[in-house]
ROKOLDREN-169045 format. One record per residue (C-alpha): residue number from 1; residue in one letter; z, y, x. Coordinates in steps of 0.2 Angstrom, whole numbers. Each point is the difference from the previous one (the first is absolute). Layout:
BEGIN
NUM/A/Z/Y/X .
...
This chain:
BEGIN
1/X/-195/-254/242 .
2/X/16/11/1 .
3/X/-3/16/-10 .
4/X/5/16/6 .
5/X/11/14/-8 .
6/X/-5/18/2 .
7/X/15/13/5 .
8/X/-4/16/-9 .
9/X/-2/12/12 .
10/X/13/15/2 .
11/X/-11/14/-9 .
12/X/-1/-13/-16 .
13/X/19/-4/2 .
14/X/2/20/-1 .
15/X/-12/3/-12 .
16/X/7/-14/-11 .
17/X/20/7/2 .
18/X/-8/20/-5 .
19/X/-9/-10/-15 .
20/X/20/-8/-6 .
21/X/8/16/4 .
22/X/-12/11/-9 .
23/X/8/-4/-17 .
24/X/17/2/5 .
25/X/-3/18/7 .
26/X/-8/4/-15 .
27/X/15/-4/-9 .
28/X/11/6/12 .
29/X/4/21/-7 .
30/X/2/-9/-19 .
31/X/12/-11/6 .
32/X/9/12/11 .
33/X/-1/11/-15 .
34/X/9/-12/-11 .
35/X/15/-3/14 .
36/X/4/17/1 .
37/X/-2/6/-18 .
38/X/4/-15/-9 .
39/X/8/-17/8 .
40/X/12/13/12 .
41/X/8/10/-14 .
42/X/3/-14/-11 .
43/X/10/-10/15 .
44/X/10/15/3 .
45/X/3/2/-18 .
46/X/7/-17/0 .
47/X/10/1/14 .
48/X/8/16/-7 .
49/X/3/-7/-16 .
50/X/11/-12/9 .
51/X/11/15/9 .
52/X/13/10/-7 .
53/X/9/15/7 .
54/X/20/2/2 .
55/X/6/13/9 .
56/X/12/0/14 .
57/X/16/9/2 .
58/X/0/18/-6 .
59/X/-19/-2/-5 .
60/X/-3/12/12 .
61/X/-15/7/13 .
62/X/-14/-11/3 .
63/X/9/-15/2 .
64/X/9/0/-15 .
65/X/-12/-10/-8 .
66/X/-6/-20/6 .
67/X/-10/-12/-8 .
68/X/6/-17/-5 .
69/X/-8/-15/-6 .
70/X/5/0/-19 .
71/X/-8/-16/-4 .
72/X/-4/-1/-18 .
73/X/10/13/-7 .
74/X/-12/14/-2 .
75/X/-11/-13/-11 .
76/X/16/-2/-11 .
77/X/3/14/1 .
78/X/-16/4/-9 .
79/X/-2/-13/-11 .
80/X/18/4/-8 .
81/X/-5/19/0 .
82/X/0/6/-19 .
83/X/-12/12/3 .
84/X/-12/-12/9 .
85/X/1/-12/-15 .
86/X/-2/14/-13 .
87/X/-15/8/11 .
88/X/-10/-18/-2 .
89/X/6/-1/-18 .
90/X/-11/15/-2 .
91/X/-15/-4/11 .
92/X/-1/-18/-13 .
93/X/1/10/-15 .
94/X/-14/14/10 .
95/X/-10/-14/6 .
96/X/-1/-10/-17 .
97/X/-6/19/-10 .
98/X/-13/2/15 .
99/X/-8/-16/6 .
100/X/-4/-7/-16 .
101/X/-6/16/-7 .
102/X/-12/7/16 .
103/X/-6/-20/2 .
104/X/-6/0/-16 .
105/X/-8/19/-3 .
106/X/-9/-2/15 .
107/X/-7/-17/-5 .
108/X/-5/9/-15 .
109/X/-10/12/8 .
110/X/-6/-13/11 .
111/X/-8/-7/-12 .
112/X/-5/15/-11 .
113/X/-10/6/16 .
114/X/-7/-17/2 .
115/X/-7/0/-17 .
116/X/-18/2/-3 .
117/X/2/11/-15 .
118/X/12/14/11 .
119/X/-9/15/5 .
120/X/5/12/13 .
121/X/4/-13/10 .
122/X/4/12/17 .
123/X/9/14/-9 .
124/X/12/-13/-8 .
125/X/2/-11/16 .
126/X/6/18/12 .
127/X/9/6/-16 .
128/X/11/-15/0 .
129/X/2/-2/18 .
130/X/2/20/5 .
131/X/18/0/-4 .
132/X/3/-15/15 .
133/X/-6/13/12 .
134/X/12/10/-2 .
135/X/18/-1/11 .
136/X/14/-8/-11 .
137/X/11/17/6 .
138/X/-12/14/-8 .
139/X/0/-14/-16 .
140/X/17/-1/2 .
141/X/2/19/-2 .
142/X/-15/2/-12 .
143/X/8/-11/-15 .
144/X/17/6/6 .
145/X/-6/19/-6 .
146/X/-8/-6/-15 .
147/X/17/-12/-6 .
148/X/11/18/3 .
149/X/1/7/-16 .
150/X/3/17/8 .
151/X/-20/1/6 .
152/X/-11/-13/-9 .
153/X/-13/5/-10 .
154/X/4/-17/-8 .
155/X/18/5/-8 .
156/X/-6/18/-4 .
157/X/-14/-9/-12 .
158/X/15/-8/-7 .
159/X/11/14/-4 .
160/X/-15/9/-8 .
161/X/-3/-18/-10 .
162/X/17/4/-6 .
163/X/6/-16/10 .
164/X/17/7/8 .
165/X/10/-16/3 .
166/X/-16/-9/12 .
167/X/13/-8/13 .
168/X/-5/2/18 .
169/X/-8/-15/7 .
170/X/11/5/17 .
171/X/15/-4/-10 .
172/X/10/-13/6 .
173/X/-6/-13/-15 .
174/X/-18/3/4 .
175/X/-2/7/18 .
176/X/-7/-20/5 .
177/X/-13/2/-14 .
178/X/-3/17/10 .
179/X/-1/-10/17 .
180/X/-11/-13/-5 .
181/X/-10/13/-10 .
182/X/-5/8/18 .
183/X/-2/-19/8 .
184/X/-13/-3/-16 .
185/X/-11/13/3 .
186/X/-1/-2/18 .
187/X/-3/-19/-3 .
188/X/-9/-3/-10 .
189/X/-17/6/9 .
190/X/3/-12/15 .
191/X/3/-14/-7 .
192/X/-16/4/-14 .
193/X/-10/1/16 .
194/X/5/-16/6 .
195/X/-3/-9/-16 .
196/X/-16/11/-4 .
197/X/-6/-6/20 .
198/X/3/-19/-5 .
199/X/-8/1/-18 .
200/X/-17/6/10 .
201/X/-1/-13/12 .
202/X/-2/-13/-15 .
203/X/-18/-5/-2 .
204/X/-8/7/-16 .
205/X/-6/-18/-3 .
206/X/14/-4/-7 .
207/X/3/13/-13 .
208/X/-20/-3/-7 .
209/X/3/-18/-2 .
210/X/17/3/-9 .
211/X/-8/15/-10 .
212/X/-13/-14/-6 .
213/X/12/-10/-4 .
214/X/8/10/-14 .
215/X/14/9/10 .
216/X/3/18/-4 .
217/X/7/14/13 .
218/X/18/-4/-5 .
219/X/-2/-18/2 .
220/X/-9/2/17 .
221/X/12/9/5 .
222/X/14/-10/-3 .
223/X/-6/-16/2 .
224/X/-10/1/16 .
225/X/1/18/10 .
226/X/22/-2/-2 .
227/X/0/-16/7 .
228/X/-13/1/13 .
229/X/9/16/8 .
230/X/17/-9/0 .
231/X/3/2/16 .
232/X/-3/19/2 .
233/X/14/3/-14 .
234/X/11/-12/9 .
235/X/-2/11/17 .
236/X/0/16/-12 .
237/X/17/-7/-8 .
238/X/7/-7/17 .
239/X/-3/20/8 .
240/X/7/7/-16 .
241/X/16/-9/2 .
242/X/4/7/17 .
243/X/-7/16/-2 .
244/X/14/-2/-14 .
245/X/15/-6/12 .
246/X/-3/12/11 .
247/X/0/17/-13 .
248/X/6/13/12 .
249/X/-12/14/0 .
250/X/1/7/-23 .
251/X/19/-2/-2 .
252/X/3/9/17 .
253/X/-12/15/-4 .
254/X/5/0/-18 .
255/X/20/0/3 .
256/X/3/19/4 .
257/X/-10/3/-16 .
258/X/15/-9/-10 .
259/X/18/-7/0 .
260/X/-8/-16/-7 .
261/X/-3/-6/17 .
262/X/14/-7/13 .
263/X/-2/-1/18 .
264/X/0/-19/-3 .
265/X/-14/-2/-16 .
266/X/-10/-12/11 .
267/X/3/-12/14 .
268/X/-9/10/13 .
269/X/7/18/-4 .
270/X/17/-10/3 .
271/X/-7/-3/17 .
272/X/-6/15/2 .
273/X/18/9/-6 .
274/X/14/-13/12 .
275/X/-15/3/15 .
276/X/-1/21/-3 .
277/X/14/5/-11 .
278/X/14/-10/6 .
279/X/-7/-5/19 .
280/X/3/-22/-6 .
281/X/-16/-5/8 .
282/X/11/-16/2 .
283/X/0/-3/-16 .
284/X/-18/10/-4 .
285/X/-5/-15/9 .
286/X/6/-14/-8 .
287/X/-6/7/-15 .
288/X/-16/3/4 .
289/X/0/-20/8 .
290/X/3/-4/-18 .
291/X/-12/9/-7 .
292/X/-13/-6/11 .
293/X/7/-18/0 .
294/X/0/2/-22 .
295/X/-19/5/2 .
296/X/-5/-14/10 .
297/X/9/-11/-13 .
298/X/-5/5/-16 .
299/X/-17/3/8 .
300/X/-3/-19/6 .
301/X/8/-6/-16 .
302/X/-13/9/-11 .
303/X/-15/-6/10 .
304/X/6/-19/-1 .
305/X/3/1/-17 .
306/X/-16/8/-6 .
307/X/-10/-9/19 .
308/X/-7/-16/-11 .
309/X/-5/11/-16 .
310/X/-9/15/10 .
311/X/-5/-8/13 .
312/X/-4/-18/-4 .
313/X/-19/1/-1 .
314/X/2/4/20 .
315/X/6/-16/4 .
């Protein structure tokens, strides 16, 4: 007895090819999206990082200028730069005042909130994260007033204190502590939120059986709600650290405010000053290749280290 094999008939063929196409048009305008405003500017960022111009005869007219293939000179270039190497000297120093400090106020409050003793829970919770709302520009330009001694209300209840020699904290010895100052109080509430969203997601179950154990607050704490939320303060910490890297938007705003501040404090306003000031997007480029390529690296190299520790009950 031979068997026979049914053809599917053209409607099922056509109705089967709009079933396997359906999720691709679907995807389709993300994925345009992402050529256009992402994967695009980031191949023609590395192609001009790899150009340089040289000019041509008298320099003059439109065709005084031509591109070149430079190779690897502009990455050098950047990576011998004094300024360059000062400005990521003072991003470590920033980043090891701010990440450490916002990580662990914002676990603090996680926790307080979380505690069953804490009242006013929602007053606390938008009062912590209000000052995230707000744009790091009119932050920038809030603290700035109130670091002037000039206008804030802050030095004027020093001099009536009697306390004439209070230094500024936008002098150059304490304008990072300024800096990370405005980076805390924008942090802290994002990051609380995040912590305070994993503490809620454990079951309750756990903390009546440790409670009848003998554990106290601190201890419950400590030794079961720290651990359990692991991996919310490694993405926390992993978001802090590039949000550290890439400090562009306080230094910039505060800079006119004091002569504390070079065109090149950060990495990114050096960018922002060879692309704008002196018209090097060659060598804004490069620099901004290896400032991405640095984030990417420190980035993977903190989540392998801490992957197995965080993560490990995943697995």
């Amino acid at each position: 007895m031979t068997a026979t094999v049914q053809t599917p008939s053209p409607a099922r063929r056509r109705a089967a090819r709009r079933r396997t196409l359906i999720p691709y048009a679907m995807l389709a305008p993300g994925i345009v999206l992402f050529v256009v405003f992402m994967a695009a500017p980031i191949v023609y960022t590395l192609f001009l990082s790899f150009q340089k111009s040289v000019v041509q005869g008298l320099g003059l007219g439109s065709g005084g200028r031509s591109l070149v293939f430079a190779g690897f000179e502009n990455y050098v270039a950047t990576l011998t730069d004094p300024d360059f190497l000062a400005s990521v000297g003072r991003v470590l120093v920033y980043g090891l005042i701010l990440v450490p400090t916002m990580l662990g106020l914002a676990l603090l409050f996680a926790l307080l909130l979380d505690a069953r003793r804490t009242r006013a829970k929602g007053f606390s919770r938008i009062s912590i994260f209000l000052p995230y709302a707000v744009p790091a520009v009119i932050s920038s330009l809030l603290w700035g007033f109130l670091y002037l001694p000039s206008v804030s209300p802050f030095y004027w209840v020093f001099e009536q204190l009697g306390w004439d020699d209070v230094p500024s904290l936008l002098s150059p010895g304490l304008v990072v502590f300024a800096i990370a100052n405005i980076g805390l109080w924008g942090g802290v509430g994002f990051n609380m939120i995040v912590m305070y969203t994993s503490l809620k997601a454990i079951p309750s179950d756990i903390y009546e059986a440790a409670t009848l154990d003998g554990a106290s607050e601190l201890q419950i704490a400590w030794r079961i709600k720290v651990p359990i939320i692991a991996p919310a303060l490694v993405m926390t910490a992993l978001f802090s650290m590039i949000a550290t890297l890439q400090v562009f938007a306080e230094p910039m705003t505060l800079r006119p405010l004091t002569n504390s501040l070079s065109t090149s404090w950060s990495p990114l306003m050096l960018v922002y000053r060879d692309a704008f000031t002196r018209d090097d997007i060659y060598s804004a480029a490069a620099t901004s290749i290896i400032i991405a390529v640095a984030t990417f690296a420190i980035s993977f190299f903190f989540l392998r280290v801490v992957q197995r520790r965080a993560f490990g009950q995943e697995d």
